[in-house]
N, C-alpha and C positions, 0 to 999 in steps of 0.2 A: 279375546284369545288367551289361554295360558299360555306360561314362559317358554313350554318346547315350541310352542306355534308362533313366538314372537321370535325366538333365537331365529328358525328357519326363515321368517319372512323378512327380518331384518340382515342377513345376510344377502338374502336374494335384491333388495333393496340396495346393499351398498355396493354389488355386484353391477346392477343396472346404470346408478347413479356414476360410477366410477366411469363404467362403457360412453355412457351420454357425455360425459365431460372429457374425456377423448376422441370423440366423435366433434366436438365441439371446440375445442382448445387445440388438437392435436391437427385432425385430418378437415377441418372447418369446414362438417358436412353435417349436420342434425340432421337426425331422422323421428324426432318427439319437437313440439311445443315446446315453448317457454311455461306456456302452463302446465302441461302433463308435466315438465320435469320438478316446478315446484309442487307439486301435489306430492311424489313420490316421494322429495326434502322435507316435505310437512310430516308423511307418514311416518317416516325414521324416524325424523325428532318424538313425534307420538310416541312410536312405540320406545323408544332411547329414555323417555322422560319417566315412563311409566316403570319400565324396567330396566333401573341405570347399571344396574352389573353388566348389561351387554354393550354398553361404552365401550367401544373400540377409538384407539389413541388415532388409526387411519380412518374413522368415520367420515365421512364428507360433511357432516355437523358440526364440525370440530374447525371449521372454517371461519366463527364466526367470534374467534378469541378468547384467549384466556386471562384468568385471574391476573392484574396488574403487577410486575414484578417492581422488586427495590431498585436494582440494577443489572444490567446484563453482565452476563458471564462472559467466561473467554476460554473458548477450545483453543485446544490444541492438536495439529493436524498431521498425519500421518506425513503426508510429502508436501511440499510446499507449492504455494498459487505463486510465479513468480511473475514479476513484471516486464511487461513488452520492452526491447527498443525501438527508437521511432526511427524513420524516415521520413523526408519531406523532397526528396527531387526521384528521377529516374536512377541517376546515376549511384547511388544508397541502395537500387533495390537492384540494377544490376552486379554490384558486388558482395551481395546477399545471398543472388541465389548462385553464385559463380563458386563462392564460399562454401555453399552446400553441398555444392554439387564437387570438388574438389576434398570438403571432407568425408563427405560419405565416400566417394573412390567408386562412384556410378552414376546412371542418368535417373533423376529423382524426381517425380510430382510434386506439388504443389497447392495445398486448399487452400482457398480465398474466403474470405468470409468479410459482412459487413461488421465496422468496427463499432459496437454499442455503447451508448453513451450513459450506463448507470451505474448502478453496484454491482460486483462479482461477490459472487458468494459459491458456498460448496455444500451440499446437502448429502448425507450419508444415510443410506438405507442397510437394514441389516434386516436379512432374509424376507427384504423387498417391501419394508414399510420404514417409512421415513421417520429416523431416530434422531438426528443432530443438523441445523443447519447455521452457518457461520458467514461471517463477512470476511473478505480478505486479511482484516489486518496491515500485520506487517509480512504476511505471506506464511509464514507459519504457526500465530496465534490470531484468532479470530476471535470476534464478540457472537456469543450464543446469541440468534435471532431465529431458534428453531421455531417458537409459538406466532411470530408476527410472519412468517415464510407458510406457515400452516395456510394460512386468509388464505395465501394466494391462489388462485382459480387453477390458475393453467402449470401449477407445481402437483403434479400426483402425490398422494400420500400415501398410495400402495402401488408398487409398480404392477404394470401389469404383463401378465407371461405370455399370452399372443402365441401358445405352443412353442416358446421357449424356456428354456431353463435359465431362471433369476438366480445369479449369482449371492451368496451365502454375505458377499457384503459388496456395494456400488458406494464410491462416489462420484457426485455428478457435480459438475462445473457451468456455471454460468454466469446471466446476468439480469439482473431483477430492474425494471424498468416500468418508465410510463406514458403507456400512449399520449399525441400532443394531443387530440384530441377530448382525452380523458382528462387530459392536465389542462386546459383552455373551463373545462366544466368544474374541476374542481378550486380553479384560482375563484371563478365567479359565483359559484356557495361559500366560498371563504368571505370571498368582498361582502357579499349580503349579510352575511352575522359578525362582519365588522370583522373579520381576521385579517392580520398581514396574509397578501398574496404569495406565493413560493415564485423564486427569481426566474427558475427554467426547471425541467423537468427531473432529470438528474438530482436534484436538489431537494424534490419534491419527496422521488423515490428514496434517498438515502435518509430522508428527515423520517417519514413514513417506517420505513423498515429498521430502525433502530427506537421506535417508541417502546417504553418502557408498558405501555398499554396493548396489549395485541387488537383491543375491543378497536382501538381508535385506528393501526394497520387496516384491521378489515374494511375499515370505511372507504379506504385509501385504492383507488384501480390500480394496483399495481400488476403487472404481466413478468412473466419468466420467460429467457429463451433459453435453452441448453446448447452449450457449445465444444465439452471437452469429459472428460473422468479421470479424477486422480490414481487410488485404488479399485482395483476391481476383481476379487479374488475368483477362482477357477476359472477365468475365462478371460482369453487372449485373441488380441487384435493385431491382424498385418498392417495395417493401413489406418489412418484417420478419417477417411471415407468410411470404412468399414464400420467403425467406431457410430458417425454420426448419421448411418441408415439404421442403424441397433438401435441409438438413443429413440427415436418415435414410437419403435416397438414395444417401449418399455414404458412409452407415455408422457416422454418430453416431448412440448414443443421447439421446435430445431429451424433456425431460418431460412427462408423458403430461398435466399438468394446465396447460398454456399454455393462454390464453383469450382470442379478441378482443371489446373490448370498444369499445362507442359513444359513451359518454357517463359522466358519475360515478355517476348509477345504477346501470351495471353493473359499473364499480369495486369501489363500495362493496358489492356484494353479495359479488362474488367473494372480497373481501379476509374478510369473514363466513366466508364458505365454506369457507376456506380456513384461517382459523382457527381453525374446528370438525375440518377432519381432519388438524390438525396431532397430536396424538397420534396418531392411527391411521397415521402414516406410517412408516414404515422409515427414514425419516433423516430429518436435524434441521431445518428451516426455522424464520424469524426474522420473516416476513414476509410481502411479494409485491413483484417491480420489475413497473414503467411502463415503459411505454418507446413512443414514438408510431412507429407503425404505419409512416406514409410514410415513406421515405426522402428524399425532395426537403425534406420539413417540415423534418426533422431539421437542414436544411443552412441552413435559413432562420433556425432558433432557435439555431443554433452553441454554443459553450461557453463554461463558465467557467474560468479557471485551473486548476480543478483536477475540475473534474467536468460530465457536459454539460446542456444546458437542458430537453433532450428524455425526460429518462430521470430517474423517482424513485424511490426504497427505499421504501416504506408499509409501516411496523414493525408485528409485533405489541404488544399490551401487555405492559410488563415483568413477569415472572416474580416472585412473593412469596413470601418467607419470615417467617415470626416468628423472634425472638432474643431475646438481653437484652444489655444494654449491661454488660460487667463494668469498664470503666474508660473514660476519657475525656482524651488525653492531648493536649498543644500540641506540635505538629512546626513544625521551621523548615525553611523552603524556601533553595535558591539565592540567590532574591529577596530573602531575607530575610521573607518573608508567616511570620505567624505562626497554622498552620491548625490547629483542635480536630479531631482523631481519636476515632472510637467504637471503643474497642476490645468483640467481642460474642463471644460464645459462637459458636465454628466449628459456621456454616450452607451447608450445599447448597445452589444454585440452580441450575438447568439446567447441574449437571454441576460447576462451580465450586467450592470452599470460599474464603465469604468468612469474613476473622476479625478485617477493621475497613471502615470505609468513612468516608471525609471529611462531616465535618460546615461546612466552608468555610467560614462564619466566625460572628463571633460574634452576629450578626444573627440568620443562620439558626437557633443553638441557643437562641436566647432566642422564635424565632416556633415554633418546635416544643415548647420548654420541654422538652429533652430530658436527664435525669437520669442519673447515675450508679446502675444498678439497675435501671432502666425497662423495660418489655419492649416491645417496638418492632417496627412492621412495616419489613423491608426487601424492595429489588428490583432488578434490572439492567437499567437502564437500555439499550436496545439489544442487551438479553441482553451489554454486556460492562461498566455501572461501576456497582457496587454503591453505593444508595443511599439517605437515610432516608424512608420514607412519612410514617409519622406514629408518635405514639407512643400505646400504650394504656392512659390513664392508669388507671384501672381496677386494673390489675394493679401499678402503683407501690407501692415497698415506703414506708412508714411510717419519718417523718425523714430524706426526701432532701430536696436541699439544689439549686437553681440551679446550672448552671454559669458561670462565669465566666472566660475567659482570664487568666492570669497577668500582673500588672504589669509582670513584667520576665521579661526573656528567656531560656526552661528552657534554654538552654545556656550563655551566655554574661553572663547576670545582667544585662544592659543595661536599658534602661528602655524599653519597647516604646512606638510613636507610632501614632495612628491620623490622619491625615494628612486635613484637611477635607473632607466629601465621598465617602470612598470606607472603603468597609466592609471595607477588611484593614487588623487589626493588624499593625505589623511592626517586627523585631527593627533599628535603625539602625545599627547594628556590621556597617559594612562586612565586616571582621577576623573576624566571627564563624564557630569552628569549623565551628559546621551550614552555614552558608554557604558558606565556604570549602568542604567537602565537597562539597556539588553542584553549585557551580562547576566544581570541579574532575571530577568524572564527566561533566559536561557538555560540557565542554572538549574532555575523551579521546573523546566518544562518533563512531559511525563519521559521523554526520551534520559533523561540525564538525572535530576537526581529526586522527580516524580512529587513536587509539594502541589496537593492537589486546594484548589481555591486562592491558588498564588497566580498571575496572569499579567498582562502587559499592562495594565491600570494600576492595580496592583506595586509593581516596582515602580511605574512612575510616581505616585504617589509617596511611597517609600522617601524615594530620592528626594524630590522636590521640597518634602516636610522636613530633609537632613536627616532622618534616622538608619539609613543605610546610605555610606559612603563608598563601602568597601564588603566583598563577598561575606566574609568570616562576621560581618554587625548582624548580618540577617540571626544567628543565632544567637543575638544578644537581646532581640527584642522582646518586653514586655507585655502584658495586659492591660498596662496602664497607658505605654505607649497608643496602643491600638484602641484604644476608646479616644483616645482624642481625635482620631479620624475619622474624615465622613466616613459612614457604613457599617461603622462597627457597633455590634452591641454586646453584653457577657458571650453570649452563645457561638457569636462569627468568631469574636477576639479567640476563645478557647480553642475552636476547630480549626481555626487557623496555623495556632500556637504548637496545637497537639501534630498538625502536619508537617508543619516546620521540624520539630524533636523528632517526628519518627522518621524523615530523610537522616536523620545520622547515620541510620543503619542503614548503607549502602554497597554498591560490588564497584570494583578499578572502574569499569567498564561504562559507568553511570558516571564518576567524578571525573575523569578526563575527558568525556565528550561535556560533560557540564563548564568545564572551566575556559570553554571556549578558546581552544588549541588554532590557531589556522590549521584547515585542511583536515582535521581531525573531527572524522562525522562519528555517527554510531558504528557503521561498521569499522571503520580503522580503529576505533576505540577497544569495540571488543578482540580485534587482530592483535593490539598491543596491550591487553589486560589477559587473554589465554599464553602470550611469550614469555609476556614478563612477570606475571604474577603477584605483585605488589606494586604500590608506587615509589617507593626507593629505588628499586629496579628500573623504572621507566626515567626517574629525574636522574639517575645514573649513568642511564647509557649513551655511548658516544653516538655519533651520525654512522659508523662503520658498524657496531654491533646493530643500530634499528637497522641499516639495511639490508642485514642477512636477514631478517623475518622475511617470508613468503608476502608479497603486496605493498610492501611497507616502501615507497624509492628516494633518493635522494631528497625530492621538494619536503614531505613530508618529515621524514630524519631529522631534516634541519630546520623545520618549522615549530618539533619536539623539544630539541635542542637548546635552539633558542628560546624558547617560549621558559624553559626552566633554569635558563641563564638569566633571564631579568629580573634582576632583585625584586620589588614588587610580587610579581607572579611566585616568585618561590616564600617570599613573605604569605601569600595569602593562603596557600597550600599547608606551610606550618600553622598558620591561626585556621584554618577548617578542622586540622587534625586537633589543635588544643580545643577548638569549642567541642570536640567531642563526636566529629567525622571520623566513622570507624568501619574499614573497610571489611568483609566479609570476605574471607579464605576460602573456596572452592574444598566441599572435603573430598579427600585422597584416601586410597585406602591405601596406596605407597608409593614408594620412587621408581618400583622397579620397573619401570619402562621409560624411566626421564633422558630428556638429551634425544627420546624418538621422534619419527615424524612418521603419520600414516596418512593414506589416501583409500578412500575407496571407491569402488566402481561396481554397476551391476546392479542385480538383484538379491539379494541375501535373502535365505529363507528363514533364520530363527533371529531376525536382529530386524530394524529399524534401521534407515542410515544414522538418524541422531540418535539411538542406541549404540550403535557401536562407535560412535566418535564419542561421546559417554566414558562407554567400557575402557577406551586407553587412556581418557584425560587422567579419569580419576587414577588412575596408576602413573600419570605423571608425564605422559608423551603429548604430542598434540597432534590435532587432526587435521589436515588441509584440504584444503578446495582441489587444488590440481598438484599435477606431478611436476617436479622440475628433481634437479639431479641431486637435491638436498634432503629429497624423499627416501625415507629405509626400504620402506616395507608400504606396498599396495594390496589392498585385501580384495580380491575378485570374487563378483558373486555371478548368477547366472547373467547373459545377454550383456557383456563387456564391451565397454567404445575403446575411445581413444586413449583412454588414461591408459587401458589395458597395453595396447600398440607403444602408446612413448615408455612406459615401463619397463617392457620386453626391448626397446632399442634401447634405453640406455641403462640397461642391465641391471634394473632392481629388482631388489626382492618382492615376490609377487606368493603369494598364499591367497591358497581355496579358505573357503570356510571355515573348515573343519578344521585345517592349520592356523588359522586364527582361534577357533575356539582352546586350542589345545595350548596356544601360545597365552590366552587369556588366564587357564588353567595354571599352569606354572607360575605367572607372574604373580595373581594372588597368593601362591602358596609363599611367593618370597625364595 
């Protein structure tokens, strides 16, 4: 055939091909063979191969992987995948929906859904052919996995219109999985060419879908279910029901056990229900989410920092195994906390081997009375932290003996303190090796100040050989140093070397979550690196200046406080600035909005929300999460919650768009 008779037949071909695997993935009803649909696969690729200009990026050929990448990328996403809270009893899920139902300020539904146990990711289609697909991240950057999401079967690569009108851009939300069934066949082609087995399925899917190989993805049964859409331009939904009868139209598969529900009665039945055919399922569930119904509600209950108001996890009950405790050993942290470890007999739990689990302190091992030799029930909490039930004393062998923490500290021989009031022993040797050690991994880790090939082996090593005692040596060390230790050779020592020098170059927000502050994670770090803008400013300020920041409370203040009153700590902050730790200044295009604080709420239609928190920083204000009466100015865009409401009651300034743009307008002029 010439090229017009190939163009035409190979469109008719990806047309069918697309229907069949909808037909098949979507509504699990074929109406073609397994073989007529390969023969149809074979034809395209024919003609695809013969006349490669008619390569379309949504071919259903295009399944079968691409060129091996160096490393994956990292999107950046429009609105954020945020994370669930959990609950584990009734009473959590009746003050959930009591919550909801008191902020929305009416009587509100409820979708249930089972809770899936693999990767979320977000795939974005623009004018209905799938351009970007990501992994969660850290909720707003993701690792590019658009070529290894291609393989997957039951992900469409061109939505399809069903006699509707495809919105000009989707995204879709879900979560990428694998059947046990799938994953039972693929542990046992592993074992036969001699590969390590994958631990549990979860594991399998996430190892799979971040290969740097798409060739080697395809191999991989991974399945898709869809469960949500972040953006979705021209086209508006009342409901989340409404939402996930559209998603199959378009060509997601959508799980067949989503339920709306009215009230915590029908909650609590479903979450029953659902935990009865958790074994009968074909993959792994943890759970069921919440999530209320309206969408208008949703906008009225808005979120929290890190997950929203409207939306719960309802956990199963953790998974149990029996063990026996074969030793009971005192780890030192970072912190210097001095924690008793159960080291047990390696137990399975949902796929796991656990072969210790923290017994946290010494409180705990005296209310459990938990023995060396004991046989003990354990469980995973959330199916992910192995933990002690109880013990069964029964089966205790004859002449054990209490445990008791050691007086002084199993690495460094100090004399451990238990400090009035709070139930961790801890080792008071700043200096101390173990500490030094996870300081020191902590430091390098990618959250704080990102040395990449630096790791928990890594600083142990360090340490143990005496070449880093103390934070500020790490950038003292040589070439010459690092060949004398296992592993290294010219090429490691350089790339190691060169990692280390390029962490100079860092933001506040990376060094104070690196120096391991108590209390001070990444997000407090970056709360008090956008306040205070330098680290003079942060070692400066009193416990009553941190706790005017927005989030910032008493524990925390004086956790800052002190942390930069201890000689030592302030010693080591001067030797990182003299080795040549040089913090990166945020550019400003000026002051004239400093001393502000903004909020926004709504929808904005020429801005981003992280555009216009952007637009004021760099003028010198800052941008908050929520309103309290410290807030100037709230910037409302369409479809306003509650910020909108506590704004108007406690009498702030509130601006449309347009009085933001206009206000944006002036301030650059100065």
């Amino acid at each position: 055939m010439d090229k017009q008779q190939a163009e035409k037949r190979a469109a008719e071909l990806r047309e069918q091909i697309n229907y069949h695997n909808y037909r098949y993935y979507v509504l699990d009803d074929p109406v073609i063979s397994d073989a007529e649909y390969d023969r149809m696969l074979a034809e395209l690729q024919e003609i695809e191969s013969a006349y490669p200009e008619l390569l379309t990026p949504d071919s259903p050929t295009q399944r079968i992987g691409a060129p091996p990448k160096d490393e994956l990328g990292t999107v950046t996403r429009r609105l954020p995948m945020m994370s669930l809270q959990s609950a584990f009893d009734e009473e959590a899920v009746r003050n959930f929906v009591e919550n909801c139902i008191e902020g929305a300020g009416e009587e509100i539904e409820f979708v249930a859904e089972p809770k899936l146990d693999g990767l979320a990711v977000e795939l974005v289609y623009a004018n209905g052919v799938l351009t970007i697909a990501s992994t969660r991240g850290d909720g707003i950057n993701g690792e590019d996995v658009t070529e290894n999401v291609r393989t997957i079967n039951s992900v469409p690569l061109r939505l399809l219109d069903n006699e509707i009108d495809i919105p000009p851009l989707v995204e879709v939300r879900g979560e990428v999985y694998m059947r046990l069934s799938e994953f039972d066949k693929l542990n046992q082609r592993r074992r036969g060419e001699e590969e390590p087995a994958f631990a549990n399925p979860r594991n399998a899917a996430a190892g799979s879908l971040r290969q740097l190989d798409s060739k080697i993805t395809a191999q991989r049964p991974l399945a898709f279910f869809a469960y949500d859409t972040g953006t979705v331009a021209g086209r508006e939904f009342a409901t989340h029901w409404e939402l996930l009868q559209t998603l199959p139209e378009w060509g997601f598969v959508v799980n067949e056990h989503i339920r709306l529900c009215e009230d915590v009665g029908d909650i609590l039945e479903y979450h029953a229900e659902m935990e009865e055919k958790r074994e009968g399922l074909d993959y792994e569930i943890d759970g069921i989410v919440l999530k209320v119904n309206q969408l208008p509600a949703r906008e009225m209950l808005g979120v929290r920092s890190r997950n929203p108001r409207w939306a719960l996890a309802y956990k199963f009950p953790p998974r149990q195994e029996t063990t026996r405790v074969v030793d009971i050993e005192a780890s030192v942290g970072r912190l210097g906390a001095v924690t008793p470890i159960a080291i047990v007999e390696p137990t399975q739990i949902g796929g796991v081997t656990v072969r210790n689990l923290s017994l946290h302190n010494q409180d705990e091992v005296d209310r459990h009375d938990v023995r060396i030799g004991d046989t003990v029930i354990i469980e995973r909490a959330g199916d992910v932290i192995p933990h002690l039930v109880k013990v069964i004393e029964e089966k205790r062998p004859p002449g054990s003996r209490a445990y008791k923490l050691p007086k002084n500290c199993p690495v460094c021989g100090s004399e451990t303190v238990r400090p009035e009031g709070d139930v961790v022993v801890r080792c008071p040797n700043f200096n101390c090796p173990a500490q030094i050690e996870g300081r020191l991994e902590h430091f390098a880790a990618r959250g704080a100040m990102d040395i990449e090939g630096m790791g928990e082996k890594l600083a142990r090593q360090f340490v143990r050989e005496g070449l880093v005692k103390r934070l500020p040596e790490l950038y003292q060390l040589t070439k010459e140093q690092l060949l004398q230790l296992e592993g290294f050779a010219d090429i490691s020592a350089e790339n190691l070397l060169a990692a280390i020098g390029g962490s100079r170059q860092t933001t506040l927000a990376r060094l104070l979550y690196g120096l391991s502050i108590p209390h001070v994670g990444e997000h407090v770090a970056d709360v008090l690196a956008s306040a205070f803008g330098t680290i003079e400013a942060v070692r400066g300020a009193s416990a009553e200046v941190l706790e005017e920041v927005n989030e910032i409370g008493p524990e925390i203040a004086q956790s800052v406080v002190g942390f930069f009153a201890n000689e030592e700590n302030a010693r080591t902050v001067d030797e990182l600035l003299e080795a040549g730790v040089t913090i990166a200044v945020p550019e400003k295009k000026g002051d004239t909005l400093a001393g502000l604080t903004f909020v926004f709420t709504g929808t904005l239609e020429n801005y981003t929300r992280e555009g216009a928190q952007h637009a004021v920083e760099e003028l010198g204000a800052r941008a908050a999460s929520s309103v309290t009466n410290k807030t100037d100015y709230v910037v409302a865009g369409e479809a306003t919650g509650s910020k909108y409401v506590k704004a108007r009651d406690l009498g702030i300034t509130i601006l449309t768009e347009k009085q933001f743009t206009e206000l944006l307008e002036r301030s650059n002029k100065g």
